[in-house]
N, C-alpha and C positions, 0 to 999 in steps of 0.2 A: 418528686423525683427530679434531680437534676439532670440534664439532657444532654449527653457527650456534645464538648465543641474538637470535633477531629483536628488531625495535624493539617490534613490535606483533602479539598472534596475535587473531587474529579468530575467533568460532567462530557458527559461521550466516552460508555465504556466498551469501544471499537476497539481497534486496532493498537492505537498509540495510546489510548486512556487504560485498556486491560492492563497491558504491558508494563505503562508507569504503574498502579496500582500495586502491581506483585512484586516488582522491586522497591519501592515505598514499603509493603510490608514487609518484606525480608528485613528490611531496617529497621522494624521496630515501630513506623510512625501509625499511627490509627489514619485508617481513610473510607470514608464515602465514598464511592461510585453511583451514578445517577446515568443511566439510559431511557432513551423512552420508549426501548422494545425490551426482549426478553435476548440479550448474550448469549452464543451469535445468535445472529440471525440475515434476512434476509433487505434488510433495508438500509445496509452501511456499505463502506468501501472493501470489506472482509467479505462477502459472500461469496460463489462461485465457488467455493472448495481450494482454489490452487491458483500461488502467484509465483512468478518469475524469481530470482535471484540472479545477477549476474552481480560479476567483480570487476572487471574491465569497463570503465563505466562510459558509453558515447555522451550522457548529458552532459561528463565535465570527471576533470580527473578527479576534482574535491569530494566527491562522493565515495571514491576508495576507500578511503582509512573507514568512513562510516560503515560498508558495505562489509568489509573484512572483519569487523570490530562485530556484525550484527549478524554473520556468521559463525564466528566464535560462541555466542549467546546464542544461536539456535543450536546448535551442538552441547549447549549447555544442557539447554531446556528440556533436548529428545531423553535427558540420562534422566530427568529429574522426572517426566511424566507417562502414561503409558497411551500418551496419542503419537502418532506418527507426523514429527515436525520436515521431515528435509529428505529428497531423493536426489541423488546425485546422479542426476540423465547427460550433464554437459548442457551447455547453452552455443550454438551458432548462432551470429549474426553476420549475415549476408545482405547485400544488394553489388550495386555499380560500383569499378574502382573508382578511386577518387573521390567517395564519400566523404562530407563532414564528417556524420556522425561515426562511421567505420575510421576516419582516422583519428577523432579521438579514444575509439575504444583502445585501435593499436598503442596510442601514445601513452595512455593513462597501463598500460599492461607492461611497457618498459620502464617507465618509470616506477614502478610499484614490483617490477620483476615479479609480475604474475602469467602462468603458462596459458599460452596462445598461441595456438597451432593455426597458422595463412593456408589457408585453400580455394584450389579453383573449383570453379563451377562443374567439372570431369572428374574430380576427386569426391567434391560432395554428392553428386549422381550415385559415384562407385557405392562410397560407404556408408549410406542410407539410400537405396532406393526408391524409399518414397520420395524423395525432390527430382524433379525434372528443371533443374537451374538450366539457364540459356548460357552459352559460353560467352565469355567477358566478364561475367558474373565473380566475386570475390566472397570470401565466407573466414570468418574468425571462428573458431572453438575454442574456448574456455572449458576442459575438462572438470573443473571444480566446482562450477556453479549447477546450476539445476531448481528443483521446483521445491515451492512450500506450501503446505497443506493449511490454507489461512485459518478456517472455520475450528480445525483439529486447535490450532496456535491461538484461538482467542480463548477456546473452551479450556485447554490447559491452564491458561495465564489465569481465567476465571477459579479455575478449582485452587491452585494455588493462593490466590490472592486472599480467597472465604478460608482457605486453612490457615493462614496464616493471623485471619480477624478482620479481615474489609468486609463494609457492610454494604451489600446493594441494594440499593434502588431503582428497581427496573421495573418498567410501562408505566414511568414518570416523567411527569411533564414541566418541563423548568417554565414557571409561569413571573419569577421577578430575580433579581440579583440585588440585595441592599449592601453597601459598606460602610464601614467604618475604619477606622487606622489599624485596627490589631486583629479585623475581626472579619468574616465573608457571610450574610445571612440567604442561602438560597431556599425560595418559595417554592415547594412544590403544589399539586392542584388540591391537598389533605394534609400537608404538613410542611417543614420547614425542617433543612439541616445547617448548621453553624461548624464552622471551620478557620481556622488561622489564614489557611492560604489557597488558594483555586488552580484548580487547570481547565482550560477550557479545549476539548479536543473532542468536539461535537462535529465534524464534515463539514456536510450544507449545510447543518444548522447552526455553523459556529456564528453567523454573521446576527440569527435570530437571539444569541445571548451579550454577542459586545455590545450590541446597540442598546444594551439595558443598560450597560454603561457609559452610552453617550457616545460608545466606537465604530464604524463602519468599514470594515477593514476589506482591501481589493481583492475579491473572490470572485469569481465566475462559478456556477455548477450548470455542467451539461450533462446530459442524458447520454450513456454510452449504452451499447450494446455487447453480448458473446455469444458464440454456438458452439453447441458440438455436433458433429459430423461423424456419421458411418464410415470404416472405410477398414480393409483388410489388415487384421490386426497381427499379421504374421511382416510385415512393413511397418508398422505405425504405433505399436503397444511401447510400453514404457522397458526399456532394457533395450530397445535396436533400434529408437529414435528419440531423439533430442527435445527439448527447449528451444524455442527459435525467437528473433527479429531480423523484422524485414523493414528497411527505410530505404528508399527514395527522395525524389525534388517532389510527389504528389502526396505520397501518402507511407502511413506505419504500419506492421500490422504484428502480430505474437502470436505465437501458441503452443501449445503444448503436444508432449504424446500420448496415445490412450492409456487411461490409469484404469486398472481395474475393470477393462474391458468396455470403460466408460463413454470410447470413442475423443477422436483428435477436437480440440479444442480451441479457436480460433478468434482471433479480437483484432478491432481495428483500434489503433492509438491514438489518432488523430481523427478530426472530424467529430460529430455528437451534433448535437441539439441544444440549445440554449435552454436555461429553467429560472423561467419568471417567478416570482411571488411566491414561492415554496408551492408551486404546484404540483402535483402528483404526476408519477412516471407513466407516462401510456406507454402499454403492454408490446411484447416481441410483436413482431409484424405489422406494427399502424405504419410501420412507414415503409419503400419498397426495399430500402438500402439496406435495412436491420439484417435478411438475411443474405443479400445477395453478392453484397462487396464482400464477406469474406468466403461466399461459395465460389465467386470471378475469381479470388485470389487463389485458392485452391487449386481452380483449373487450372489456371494460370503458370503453377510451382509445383504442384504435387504430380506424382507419374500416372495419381489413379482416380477415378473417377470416385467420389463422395456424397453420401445423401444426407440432408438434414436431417438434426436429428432434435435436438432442440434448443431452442433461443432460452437469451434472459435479458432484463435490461439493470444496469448500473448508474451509480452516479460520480463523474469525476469532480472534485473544486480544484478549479485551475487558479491560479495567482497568476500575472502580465506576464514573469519571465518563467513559468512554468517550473520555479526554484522552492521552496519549501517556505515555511514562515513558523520560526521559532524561535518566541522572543515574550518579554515580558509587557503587560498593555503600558501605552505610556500614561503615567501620573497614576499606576497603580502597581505600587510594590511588590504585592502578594498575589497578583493576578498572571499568571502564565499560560498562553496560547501554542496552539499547536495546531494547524492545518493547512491546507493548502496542499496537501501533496501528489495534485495534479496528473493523478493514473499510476506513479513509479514510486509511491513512499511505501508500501506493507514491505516489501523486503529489508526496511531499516527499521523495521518497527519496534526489531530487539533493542537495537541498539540506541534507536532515539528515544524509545520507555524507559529505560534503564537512564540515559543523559537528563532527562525530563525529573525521574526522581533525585537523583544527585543536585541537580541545578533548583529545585525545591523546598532540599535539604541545605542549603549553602555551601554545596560543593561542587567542585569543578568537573564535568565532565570527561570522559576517557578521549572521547574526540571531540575536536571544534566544531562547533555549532554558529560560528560567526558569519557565516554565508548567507545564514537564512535569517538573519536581522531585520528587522521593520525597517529601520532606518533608510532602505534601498529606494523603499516604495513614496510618494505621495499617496496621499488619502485625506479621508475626512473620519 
């Protein structure tokens, strides 16, 4: 029996690998997917149930046209599956006038003629109660943006991709990478898949598969944390309170409104833990801060007092400029990479899966992906 050699093997079938995968097979291409847990689950950048979207974008205005283009594709996606992709709650993001990052969200919103409503800190008190903002305080609302349902958004992408003919390989262990000119041989721990051309969009583990090609590419993974919190859901539930960010000169923080009675949801953006050697995540609470910088933060802004309700820990891979990396390895044709996206890439996930396949394919993507080129970084 001859052995399918695929169009395309995918290996990290997350977030940005599901994604490429389903739009690869809408095309027609046969593909391999290889994870080494079972889609979703709880060991990638996708768990937690629900990620941010905004349009207005503070990292930089370049992320627009992406962010807009990856909203259009979740609106696709909610018609095509019967999970629940996108809530449209609105997104604030407040701190101090005079913000960097608040004045790039205002600028990247003019320039993009995207709706942004300026408010002070007495307007945001009035029209969600739940915030006790200090006066001087500044706040943007973006009414269009709002939350994505991540775990719902992989499992779609998943059921799509097997209907359409992708074959998974999941609680597989990438154990080697061999090449040749025309050809990709990946080793699993019981078998081996062959394919024309690779994606590599594994997290923290992307660094565990370039290096079988001799690549080392500048990734950091930290250890992040989330909670959710108790708190009076007649203030807080989803329909009469928002999506939020918060930055400062110390620190980031997000969160959400209670979904499903689930209770408000809360993350620091900044800060984490360093992770050596692929070592394993130590559990909510080994350290004191997991749950207490965003209960501080709570008291802090919220009008009401909050009770833990429970932790989880995450993992971010930051890059040096905290910018994305997608590009193809160098001195290997067929080899295209994809991570780094450093806490803030699942809300483009439609949209950079989708550019990922086309780019794949030998076509050009709906938006520029020239930002996140290797080329910016030194490395070995």
């Amino acid at each position: 029996m001859v052995k399918m050699i695929y169009d395309v093997i995918i290996i990290g079938a997350g977030s940005m690998g599901m994604s490429a995968g389903c739009y690869l097979t809408e095309s027609g291409q046969t593909v391999a997917l290889i994870d080494s847990y079972e889609p979703p689950h709880n060991e990638g950048s996708h768990h937690g149930g629900t990620r941010l979207i905004r349009h207005a974008y503070g990292e930089g205005g370049n992320y627009v046209p992406l962010a807009l283009y990856s909203q259009k594709l979740w609106e696709e996606l909610e018609e095509k599956t019967e999970e629940r992709i996108f809530s449209k709650t609105g997104i604030l993001n407040f701190g101090s006038k005079g913000n960097e990052f608040l004045e790039t969200v205002r600028k990247s919103a003019e320039e993009y003629n995207l709706s942004l409503e300026v408010m002070t800190a007495e307007e945001i008190n009035r029209r969600w109660p739940g915030f006790q903002l200090k006066d001087g305080m500044i706040g943007y609302f973006e009414k269009n943006s709002g939350v994505l349902f991540s775990e719902n958004i992989v499992r779609a992408y998943r059921v799509l991709a097997e209907k359409n003919g992708a074959d998974l390989y999941t609680n597989s262990y990438v154990q080697g990478v061999e090449m040749t000119a025309d050809q990709v041989t990946v080793k699993l721990t019981n078998s081996e898949v062959k394919g024309k051309k690779l994606l590599i969009s594994a997290g923290k583990g992307t660094n565990q598969v370039t290096r079988m090609l001799g690549i080392n590419l500048p990734l950091t993974p930290v250890r992040k944390t989330f909670s959710w919190f108790k708190a009076e859901e007649s203030n807080y539930k989803e329909g009469l309170f928002p999506g939020w960010g918060y930055i400062d000169e110390e620190s980031t923080y997000y969160g959400f409104p209670s979904i499903d009675g689930t209770g408000i949801k809360i993350g620091r953006h900044d800060g984490g833990h360093l992770l050596k050697n692929h070592e394993e995540l130590e559990p909510f609470s080994t350290f004191p801060e997991d749950g207490q910088e965003t209960l501080s933060f709570a008291h802090k802004y919220f009008s009401e007092d909050i009770e833990l309700k429970e932790g989880r820990v995450c993992t971010y891979t930051l890059t040096p400029d905290e910018d994305f990396i997608i590009d193809y390895l160098p001195g290997y044709d067929n080899v295209l990479v994809a991570c780094g996206f450093s806490g803030h890439g699942f809300k483009f996930s439609s949209g950079i899966g989708e550019s990922l396949a086309k780019m794949l394919m030998d076509k050009e993507p709906a938006v520029s992906l020239e930002s996140f080129r290797l080329n910016r970084f030194d490395y070995q």
